[in-house]
C-alpha positions in Angstrom: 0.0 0.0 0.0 1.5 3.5 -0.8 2.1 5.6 1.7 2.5 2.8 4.3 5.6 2.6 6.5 8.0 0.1 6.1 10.0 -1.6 8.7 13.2 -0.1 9.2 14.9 -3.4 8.6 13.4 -3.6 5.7 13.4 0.5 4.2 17.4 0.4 4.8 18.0 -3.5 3.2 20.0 -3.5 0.0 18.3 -4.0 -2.8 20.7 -6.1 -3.9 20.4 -8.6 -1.0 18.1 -11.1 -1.4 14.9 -10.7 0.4 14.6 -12.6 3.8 11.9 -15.3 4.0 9.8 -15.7 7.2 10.4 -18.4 9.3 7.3 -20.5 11.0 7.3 -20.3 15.0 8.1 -23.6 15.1 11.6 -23.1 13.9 12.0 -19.6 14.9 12.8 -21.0 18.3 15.5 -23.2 17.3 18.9 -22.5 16.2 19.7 -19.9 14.2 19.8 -21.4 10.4 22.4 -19.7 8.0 21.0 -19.1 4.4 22.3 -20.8 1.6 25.7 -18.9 0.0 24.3 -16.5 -2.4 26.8 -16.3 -5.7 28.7 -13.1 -6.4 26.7 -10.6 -8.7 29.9 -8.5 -8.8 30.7 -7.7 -12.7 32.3 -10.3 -14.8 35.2 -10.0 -17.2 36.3 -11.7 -20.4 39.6 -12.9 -20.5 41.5 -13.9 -23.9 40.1 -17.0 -25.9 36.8 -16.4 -24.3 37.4 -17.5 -21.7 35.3 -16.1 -18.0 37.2 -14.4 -15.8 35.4 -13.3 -12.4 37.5 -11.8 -10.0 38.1 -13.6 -6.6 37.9 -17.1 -5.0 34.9 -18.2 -7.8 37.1 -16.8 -10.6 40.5 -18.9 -10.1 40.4 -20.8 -12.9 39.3 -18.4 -15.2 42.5 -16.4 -13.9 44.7 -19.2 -14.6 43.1 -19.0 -18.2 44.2 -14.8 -18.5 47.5 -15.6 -16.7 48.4 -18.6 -19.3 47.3 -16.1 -22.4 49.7 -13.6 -20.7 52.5 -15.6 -20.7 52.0 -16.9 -24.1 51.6 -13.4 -25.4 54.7 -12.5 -23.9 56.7 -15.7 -25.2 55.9 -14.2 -28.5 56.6 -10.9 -28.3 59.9 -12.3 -27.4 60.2 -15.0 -29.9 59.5 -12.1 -32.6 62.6 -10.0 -31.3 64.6 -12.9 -31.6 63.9 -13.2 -35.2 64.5 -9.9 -35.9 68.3 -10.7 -37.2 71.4 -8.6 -35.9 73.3 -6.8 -38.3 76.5 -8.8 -38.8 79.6 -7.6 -37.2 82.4 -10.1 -37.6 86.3 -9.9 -38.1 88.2 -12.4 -39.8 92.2 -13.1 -39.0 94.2 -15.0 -41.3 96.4 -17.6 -41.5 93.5 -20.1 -41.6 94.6 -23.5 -40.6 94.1 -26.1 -42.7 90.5 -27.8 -43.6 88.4 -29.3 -46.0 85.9 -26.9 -47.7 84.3 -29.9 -49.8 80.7 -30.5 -48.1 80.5 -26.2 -47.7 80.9 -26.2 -51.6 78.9 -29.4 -52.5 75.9 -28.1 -50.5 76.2 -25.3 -51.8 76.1 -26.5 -55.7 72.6 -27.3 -54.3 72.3 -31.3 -56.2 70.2 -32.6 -53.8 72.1 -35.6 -53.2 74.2 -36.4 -50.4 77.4 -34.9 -51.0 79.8 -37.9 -51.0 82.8 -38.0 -47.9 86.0 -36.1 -49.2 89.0 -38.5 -48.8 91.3 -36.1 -48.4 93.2 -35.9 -44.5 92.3 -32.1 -43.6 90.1 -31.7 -40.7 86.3 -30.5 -41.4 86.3 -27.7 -38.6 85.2 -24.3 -38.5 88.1 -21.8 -39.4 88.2 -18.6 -41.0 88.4 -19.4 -44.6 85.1 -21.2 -44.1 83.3 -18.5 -42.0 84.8 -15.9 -45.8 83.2 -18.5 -47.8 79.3 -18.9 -45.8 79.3 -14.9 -46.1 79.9 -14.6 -49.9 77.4 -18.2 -50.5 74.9 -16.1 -48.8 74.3 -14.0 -51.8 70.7 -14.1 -53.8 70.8 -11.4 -55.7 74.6 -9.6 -55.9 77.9 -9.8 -55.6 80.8 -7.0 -56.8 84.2 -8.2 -56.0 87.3 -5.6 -55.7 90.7 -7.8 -55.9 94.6 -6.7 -56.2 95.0 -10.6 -56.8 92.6 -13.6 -57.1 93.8 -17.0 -57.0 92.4 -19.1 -54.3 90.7 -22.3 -55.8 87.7 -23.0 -52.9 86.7 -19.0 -53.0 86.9 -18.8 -57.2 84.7 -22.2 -57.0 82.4 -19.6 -54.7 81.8 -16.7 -57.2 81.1 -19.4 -60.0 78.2 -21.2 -57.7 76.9 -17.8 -57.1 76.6 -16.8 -60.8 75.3 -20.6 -62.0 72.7 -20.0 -59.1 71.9 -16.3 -60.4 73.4 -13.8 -58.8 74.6 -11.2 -60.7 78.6 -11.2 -60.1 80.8 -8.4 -61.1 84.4 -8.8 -60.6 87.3 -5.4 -61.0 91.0 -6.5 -60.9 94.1 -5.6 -61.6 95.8 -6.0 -65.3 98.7 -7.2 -64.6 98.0 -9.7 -61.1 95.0 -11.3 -63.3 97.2 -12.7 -66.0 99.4 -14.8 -63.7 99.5 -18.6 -63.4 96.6 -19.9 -60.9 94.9 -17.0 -61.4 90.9 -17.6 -61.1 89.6 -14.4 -63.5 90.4 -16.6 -66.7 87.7 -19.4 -65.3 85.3 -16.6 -64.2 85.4 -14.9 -67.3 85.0 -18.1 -69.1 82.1 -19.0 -66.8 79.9 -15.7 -68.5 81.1 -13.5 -65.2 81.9 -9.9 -66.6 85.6 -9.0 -65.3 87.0 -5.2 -65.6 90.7 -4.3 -65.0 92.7 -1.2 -64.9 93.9 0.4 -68.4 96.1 2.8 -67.2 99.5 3.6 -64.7 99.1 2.0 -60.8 97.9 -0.9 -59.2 94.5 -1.6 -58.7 94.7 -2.3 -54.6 91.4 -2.4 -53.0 90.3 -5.9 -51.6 86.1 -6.1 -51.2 83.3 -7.3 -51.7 79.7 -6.3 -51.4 77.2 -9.0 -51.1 73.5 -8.2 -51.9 74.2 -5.0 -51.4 74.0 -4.9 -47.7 77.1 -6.8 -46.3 80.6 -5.3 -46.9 83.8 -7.4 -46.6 87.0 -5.9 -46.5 90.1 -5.9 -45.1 94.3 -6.6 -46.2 93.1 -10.2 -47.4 94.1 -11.1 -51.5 92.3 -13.7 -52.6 94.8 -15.8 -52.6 96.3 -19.6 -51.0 99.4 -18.0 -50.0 97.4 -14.7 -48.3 95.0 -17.5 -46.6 97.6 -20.3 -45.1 100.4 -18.4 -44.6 99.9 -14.5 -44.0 99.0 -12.1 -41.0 95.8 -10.9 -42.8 92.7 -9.3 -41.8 89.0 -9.2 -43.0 85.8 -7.6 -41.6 82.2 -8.4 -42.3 79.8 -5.9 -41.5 76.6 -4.5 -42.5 76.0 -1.0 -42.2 74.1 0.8 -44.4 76.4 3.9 -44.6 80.0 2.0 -44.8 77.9 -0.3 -47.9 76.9 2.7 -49.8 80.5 4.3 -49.6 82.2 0.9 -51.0 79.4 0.5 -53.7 79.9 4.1 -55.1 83.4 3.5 -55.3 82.6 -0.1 -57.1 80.4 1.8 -59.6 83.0 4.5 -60.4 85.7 2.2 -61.1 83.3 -0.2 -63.3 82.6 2.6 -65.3 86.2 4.2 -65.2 87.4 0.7 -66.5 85.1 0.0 -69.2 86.5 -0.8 -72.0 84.3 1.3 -74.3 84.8 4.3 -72.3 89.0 3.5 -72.6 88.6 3.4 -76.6 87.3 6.7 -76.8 89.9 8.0 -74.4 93.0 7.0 -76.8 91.3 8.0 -79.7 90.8 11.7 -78.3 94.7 11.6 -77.3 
């Protein structure tokens, strides 16, 4: 009835409490009887997958849920910095010791087939001949080379896998290093690989490489077998965007300076 006055136990109950049911005589004079355990109305939330999530004692396992998609969430993130490659910084000292190249080479002619065991004695261990020749294999798309003197058998094997697979290979070198005996600039010119040389007074010095256009290796290393087993040489791999650039111009200039057409015209005006 409206206007009537309400019990003040029951004007100042919380709505949200549920409402009390009367109890006969009978029992009113026993033992006080606790009512059944009400469950929690407090708001809900949805953890990841879909998962329920209610907060407190009735929401444990729906936290184990949220805490399990945490922790795989952040095992990603992680695994995705990971893969995010370094830049390669890596130095090279010569002499390299002693070892057989063969399986580097053969899986890197890419047959298919199990590259047969090389009979020859020489140790198959990592050393830094093998490290020069896994950075130059890992061309796909370029390689300019910058050589006083070229010679070394397993590295001119190298460049000619690189152009069979592809990659475009250009090679500078000096006039009068290329013509002499081991040499490898014969077999890469005969292999299609366009070779430029110096036409005029001075040695052509410089000793790089740039591989894909990204990785620079240089250093006081020829190409050579008597520069790789028996000298105190250097070479660093690096990729840096800015030290690349600087090589490659310098590349370009002398590939253009040496061309041949360019040296034709250059008598004929004298």
């Amino acid at each position: 009835m409206l206007g009537a006055s309400l019990p003040f136990s029951q004007c100042c109950r919380d709505p949200r409490s549920p409402i009390p049911t009367p109890l006969s005589p009978a029992l009113s004079s026993g033992p006080r009887q606790t009512p059944p355990a009400v469950p929690s109305l407090r708001p809900t939330a949805h953890a990841p997958g879909g998962a329920m999530w209610v907060p407190g004692a009735t929401g444990r396992p729906g936290l184990a849920v949220a805490m399990a998609a945490a922790a795989a969430g952040l095992a990603l993130a992680m695994a995705a910095r990971l893969w995010r490659r370094r830049p390669v910084r890596e130095v090279l000292f010569f002499p390299s010791p002693p070892s057989c190249t063969e399986a580097l080479l053969a899986e890197a002619a890419g047959s298919g087939a199990p590259a047969e065991p090389c009979p020859c004695p020489l140790p198959r261990s990592d050393c830094p001949l093998s490290r020069l020749l896994r950075r130059l294999l890992s061309a796909r798309r370029s390689l300019e080379i910058c050589l006083f003197a070229f010679s070394c058998p397993q590295l001119g094997l190298a460049v000619r896998l690189l152009h069979r697979r592809g990659v475009r290979v250009r090679v500078v070198t000096d006039a009068q290093y290329m013509g002499l005996r081991g040499s490898q600039i014969g077999l890469l010119r005969h292999a299609g690989i366009p070779v430029r040389h110096d036409q005029g007074h001075g040695y052509m010095h410089h000793k790089f490489a740039i591989v894909d256009r990204r990785m620079l290796i240089t250093g006081s290393l020829n190409w050579t077998t008597q520069a790789i087993q028996s000298n105190r040489e250097n070479v660093l791999v690096v990729e840096d965007a800015e030290y690349v650039k600087l090589y490659l111009d310098e590349f370009e200039r002398i590939w253009e300076e040496y061309n041949p057409t360019n040296s034709r015209v250059l008598s004929q005006g004298q």
